[in-house]
PyMOL commands that place a pseudoatom at each C-alpha (Angstrom):
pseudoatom trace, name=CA, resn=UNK, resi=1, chain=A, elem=C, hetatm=0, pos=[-3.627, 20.196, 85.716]
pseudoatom trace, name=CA, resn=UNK, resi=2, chain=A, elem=C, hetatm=0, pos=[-0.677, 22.738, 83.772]
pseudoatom trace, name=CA, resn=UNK, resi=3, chain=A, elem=C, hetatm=0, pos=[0.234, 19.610, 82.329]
pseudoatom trace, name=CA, resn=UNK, resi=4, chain=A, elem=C, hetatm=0, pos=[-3.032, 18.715, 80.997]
pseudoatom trace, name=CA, resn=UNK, resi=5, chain=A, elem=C, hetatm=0, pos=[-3.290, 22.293, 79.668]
pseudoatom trace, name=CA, resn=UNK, resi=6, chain=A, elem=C, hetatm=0, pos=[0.595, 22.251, 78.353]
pseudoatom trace, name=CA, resn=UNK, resi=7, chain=A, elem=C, hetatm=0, pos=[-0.621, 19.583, 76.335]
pseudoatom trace, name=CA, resn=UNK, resi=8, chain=A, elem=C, hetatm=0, pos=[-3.887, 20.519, 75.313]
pseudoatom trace, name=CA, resn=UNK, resi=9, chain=A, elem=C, hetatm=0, pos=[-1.685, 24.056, 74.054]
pseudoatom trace, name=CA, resn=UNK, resi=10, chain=A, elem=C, hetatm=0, pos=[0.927, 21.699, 72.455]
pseudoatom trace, name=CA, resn=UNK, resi=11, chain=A, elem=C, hetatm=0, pos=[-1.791, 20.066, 70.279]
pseudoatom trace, name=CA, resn=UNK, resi=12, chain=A, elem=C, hetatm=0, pos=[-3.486, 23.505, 69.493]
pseudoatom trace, name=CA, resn=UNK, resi=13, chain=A, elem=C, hetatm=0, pos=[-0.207, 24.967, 68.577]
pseudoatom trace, name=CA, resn=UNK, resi=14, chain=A, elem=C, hetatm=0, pos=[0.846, 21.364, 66.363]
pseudoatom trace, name=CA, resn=UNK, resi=15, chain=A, elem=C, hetatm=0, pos=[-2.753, 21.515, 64.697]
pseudoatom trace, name=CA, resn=UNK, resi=16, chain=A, elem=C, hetatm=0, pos=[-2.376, 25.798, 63.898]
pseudoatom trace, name=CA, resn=UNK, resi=17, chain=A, elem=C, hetatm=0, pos=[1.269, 24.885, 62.061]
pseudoatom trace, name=CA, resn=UNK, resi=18, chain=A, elem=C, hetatm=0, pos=[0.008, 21.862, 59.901]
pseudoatom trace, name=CA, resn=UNK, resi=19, chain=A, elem=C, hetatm=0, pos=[-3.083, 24.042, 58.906]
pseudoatom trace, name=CA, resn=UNK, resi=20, chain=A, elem=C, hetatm=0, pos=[-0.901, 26.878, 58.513]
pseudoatom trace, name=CA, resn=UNK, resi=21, chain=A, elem=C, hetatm=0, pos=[1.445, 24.169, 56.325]
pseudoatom trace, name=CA, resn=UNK, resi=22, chain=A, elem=C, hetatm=0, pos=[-1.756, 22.851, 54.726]
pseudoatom trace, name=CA, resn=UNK, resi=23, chain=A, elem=C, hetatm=0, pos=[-2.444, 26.479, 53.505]
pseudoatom trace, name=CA, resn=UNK, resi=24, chain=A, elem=C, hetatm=0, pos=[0.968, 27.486, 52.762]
pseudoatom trace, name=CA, resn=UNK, resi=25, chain=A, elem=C, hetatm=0, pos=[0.940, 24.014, 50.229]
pseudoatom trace, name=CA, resn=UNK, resi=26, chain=A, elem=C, hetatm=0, pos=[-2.844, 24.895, 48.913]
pseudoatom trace, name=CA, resn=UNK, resi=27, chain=A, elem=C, hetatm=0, pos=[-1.675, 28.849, 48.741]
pseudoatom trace, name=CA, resn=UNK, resi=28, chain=A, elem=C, hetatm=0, pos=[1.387, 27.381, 46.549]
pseudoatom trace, name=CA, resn=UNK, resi=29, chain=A, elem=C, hetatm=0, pos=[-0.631, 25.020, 44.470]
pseudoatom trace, name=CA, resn=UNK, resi=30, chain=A, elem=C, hetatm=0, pos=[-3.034, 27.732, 43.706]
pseudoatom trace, name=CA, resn=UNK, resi=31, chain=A, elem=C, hetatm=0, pos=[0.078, 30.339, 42.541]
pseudoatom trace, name=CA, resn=UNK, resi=32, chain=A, elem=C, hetatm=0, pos=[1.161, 27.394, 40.331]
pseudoatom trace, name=CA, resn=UNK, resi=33, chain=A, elem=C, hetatm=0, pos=[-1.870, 27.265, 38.752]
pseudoatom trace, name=CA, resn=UNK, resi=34, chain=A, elem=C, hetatm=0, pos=[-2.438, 30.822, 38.227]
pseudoatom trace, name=CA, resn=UNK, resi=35, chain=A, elem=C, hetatm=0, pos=[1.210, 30.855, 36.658]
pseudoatom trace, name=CA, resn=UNK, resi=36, chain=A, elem=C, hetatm=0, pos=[0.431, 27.986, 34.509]
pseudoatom trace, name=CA, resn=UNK, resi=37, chain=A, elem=C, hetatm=0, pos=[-2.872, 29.592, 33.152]
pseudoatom trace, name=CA, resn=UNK, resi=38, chain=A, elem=C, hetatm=0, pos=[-1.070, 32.694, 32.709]
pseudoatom trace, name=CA, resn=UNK, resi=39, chain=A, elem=C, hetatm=0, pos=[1.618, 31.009, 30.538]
pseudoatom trace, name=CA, resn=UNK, resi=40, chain=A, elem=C, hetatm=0, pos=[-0.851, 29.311, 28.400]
pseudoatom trace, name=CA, resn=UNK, resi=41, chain=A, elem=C, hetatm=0, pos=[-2.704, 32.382, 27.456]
pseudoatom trace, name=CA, resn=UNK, resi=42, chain=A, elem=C, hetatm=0, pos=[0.276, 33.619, 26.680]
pseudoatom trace, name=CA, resn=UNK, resi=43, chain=A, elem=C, hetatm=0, pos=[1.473, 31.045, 24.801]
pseudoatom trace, name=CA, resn=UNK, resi=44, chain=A, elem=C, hetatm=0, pos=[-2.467, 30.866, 22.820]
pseudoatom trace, name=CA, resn=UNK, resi=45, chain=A, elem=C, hetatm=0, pos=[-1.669, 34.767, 22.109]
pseudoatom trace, name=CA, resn=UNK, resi=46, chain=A, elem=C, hetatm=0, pos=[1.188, 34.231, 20.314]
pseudoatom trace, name=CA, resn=UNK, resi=47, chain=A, elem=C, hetatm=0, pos=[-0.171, 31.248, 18.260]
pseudoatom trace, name=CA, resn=UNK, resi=48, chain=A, elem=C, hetatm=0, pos=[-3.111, 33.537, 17.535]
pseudoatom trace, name=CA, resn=UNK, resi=49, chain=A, elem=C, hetatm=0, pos=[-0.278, 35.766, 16.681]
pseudoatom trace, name=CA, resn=UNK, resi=50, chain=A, elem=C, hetatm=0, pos=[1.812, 34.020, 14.314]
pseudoatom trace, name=CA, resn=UNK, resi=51, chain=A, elem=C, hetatm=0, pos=[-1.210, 32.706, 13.116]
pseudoatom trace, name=CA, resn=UNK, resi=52, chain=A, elem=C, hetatm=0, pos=[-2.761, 35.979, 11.743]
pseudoatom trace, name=CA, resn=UNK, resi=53, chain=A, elem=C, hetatm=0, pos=[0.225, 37.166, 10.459]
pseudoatom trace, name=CA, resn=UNK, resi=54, chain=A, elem=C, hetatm=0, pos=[0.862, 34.209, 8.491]
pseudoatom trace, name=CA, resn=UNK, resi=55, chain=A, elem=C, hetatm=0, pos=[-2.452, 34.616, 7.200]
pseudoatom trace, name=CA, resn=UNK, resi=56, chain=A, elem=C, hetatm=0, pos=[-1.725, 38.325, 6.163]
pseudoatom trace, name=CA, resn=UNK, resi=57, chain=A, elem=C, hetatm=0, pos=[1.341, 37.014, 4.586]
pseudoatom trace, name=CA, resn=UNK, resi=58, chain=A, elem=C, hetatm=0, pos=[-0.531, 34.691, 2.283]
pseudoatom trace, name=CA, resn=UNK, resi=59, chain=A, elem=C, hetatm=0, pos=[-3.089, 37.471, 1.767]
pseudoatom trace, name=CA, resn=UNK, resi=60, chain=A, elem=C, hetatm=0, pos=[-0.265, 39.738, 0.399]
pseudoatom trace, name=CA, resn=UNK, resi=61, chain=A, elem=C, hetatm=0, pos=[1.561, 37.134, -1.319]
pseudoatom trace, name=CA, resn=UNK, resi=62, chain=A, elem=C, hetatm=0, pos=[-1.606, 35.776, -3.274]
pseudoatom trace, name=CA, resn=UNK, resi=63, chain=A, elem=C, hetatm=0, pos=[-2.135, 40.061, -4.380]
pseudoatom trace, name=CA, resn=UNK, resi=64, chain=A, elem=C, hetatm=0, pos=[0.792, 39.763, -5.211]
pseudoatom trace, name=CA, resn=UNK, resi=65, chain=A, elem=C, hetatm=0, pos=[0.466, 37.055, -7.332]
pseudoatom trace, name=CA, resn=UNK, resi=66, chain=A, elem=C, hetatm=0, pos=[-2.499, 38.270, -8.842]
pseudoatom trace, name=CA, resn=UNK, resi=67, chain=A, elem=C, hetatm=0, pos=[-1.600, 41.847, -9.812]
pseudoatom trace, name=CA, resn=UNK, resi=68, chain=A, elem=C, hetatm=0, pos=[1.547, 40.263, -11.238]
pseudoatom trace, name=CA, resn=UNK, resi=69, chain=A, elem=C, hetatm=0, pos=[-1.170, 37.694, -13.229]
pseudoatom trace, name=CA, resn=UNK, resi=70, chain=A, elem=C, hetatm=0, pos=[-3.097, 40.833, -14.402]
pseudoatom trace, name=CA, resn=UNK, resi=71, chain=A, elem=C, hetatm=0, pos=[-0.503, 42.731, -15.297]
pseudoatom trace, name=CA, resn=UNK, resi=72, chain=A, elem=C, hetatm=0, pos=[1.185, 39.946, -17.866]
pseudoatom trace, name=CA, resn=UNK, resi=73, chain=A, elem=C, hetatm=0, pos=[-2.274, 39.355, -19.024]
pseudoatom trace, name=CA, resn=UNK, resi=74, chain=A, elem=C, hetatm=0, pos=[-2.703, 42.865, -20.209]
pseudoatom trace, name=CA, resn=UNK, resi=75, chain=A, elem=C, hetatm=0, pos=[0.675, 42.771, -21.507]
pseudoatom trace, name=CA, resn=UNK, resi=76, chain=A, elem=C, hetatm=0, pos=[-0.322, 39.854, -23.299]
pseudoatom trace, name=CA, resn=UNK, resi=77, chain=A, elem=C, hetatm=0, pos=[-3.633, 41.005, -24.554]
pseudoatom trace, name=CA, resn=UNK, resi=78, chain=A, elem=C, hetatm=0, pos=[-1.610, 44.660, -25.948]
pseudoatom trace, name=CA, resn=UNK, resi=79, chain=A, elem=C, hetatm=0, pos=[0.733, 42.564, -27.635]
pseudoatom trace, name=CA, resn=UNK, resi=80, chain=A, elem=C, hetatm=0, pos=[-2.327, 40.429, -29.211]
pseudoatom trace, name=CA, resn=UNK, resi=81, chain=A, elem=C, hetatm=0, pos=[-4.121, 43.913, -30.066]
pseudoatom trace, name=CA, resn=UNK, resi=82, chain=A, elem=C, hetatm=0, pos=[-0.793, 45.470, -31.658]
pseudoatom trace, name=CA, resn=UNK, resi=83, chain=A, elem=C, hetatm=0, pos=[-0.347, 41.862, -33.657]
pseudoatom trace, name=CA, resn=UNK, resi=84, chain=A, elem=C, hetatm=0, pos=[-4.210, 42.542, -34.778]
pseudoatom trace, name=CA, resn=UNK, resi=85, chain=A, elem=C, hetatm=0, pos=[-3.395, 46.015, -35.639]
pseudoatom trace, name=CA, resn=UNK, resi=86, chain=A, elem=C, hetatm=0, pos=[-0.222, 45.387, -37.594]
pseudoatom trace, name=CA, resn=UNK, resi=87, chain=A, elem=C, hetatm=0, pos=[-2.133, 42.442, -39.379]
pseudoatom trace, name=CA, resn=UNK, resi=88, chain=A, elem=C, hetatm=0, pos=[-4.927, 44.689, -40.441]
pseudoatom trace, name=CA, resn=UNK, resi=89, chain=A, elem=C, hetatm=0, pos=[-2.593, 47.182, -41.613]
pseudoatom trace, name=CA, resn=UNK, resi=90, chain=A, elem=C, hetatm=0, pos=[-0.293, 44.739, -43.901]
pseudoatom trace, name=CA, resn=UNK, resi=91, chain=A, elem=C, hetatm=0, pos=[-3.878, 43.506, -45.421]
pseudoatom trace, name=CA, resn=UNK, resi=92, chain=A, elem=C, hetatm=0, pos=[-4.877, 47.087, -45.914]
pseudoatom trace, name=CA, resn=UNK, resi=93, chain=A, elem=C, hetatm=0, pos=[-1.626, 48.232, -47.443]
pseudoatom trace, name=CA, resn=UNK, resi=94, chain=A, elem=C, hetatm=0, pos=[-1.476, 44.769, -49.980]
pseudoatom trace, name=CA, resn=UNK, resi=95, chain=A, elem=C, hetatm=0, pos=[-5.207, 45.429, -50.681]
pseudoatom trace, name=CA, resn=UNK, resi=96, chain=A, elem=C, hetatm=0, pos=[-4.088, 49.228, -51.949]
pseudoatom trace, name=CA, resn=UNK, resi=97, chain=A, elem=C, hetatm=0, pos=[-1.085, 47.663, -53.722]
pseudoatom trace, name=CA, resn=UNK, resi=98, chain=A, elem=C, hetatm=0, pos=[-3.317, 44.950, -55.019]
pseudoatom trace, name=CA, resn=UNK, resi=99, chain=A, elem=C, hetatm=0, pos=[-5.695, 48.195, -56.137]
pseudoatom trace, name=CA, resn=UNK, resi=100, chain=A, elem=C, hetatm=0, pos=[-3.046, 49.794, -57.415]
pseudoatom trace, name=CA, resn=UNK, resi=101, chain=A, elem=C, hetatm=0, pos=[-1.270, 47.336, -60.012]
for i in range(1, 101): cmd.bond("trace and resi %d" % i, "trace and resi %d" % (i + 1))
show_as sticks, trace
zoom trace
C-alpha cells in the first residue's frame, strides 16, 4: 500500500512540475509577446515621428520658398514701376523740350 501511494505522489509531483514547466513556457511566451508589442509601438512612434517632422520640414521649406518667390516678385514688379516711372518722365521732359524749340 506506501508503494501504491509513493507512486500515486510520484505522478502528482511529475504532473505539478510539467504544469509548472507548461506555465513557466506559456508565462515566457506571453513576456515575449508583450516585449514584441512594446517594440513595435515603439518603433510606429518613431515613424510617426520622423514622419511629422519631415512633413514640418517641407512645410517650412515650401514658406520658404514662397516668401523668397514673393519677395523677387515685388522686387521685380518695383523695378517694372521705376522703369514706368523713368519712361514717363523721359516722354514728359522730350514733350517740354519738344514744347520748347
Amino acid at each position: 500500500f506506501a508503494a501504491i501511494e509513493a507512486e500515486e505522489r510520484a505522478a502528482v509531483c511529475a504532473r505539478v512540475e510539467s504544469e509548472r514547466a507548461a506555465l513557466a513556457r506559456v508565462q515566457d511566451e506571453e513576456d515575449t509577446v508583450r516585449r514584441v508589442q512594446s517594440e513595435n509601438e515603439f518603433r510606429l512612434a518613431v515613424r510617426a515621428r520622423v514622419e511629422a517632422e519631415e512633413r514640418e520640414r517641407v512645410a517650412l521649406e515650401t514658406s520658404a520658398r514662397e516668401k523668397v518667390r514673393a519677395r523677387l516678385e515685388a522686387e521685380r514688379a518695383l523695378e517694372a514701376e521705376k522703369a514706368r516711372r523713368a519712361l514717363e518722365a523721359e516722354k514728359a521732359a522730350r514733350a517740354l523740350i519738344a514744347a520748347e524749340a
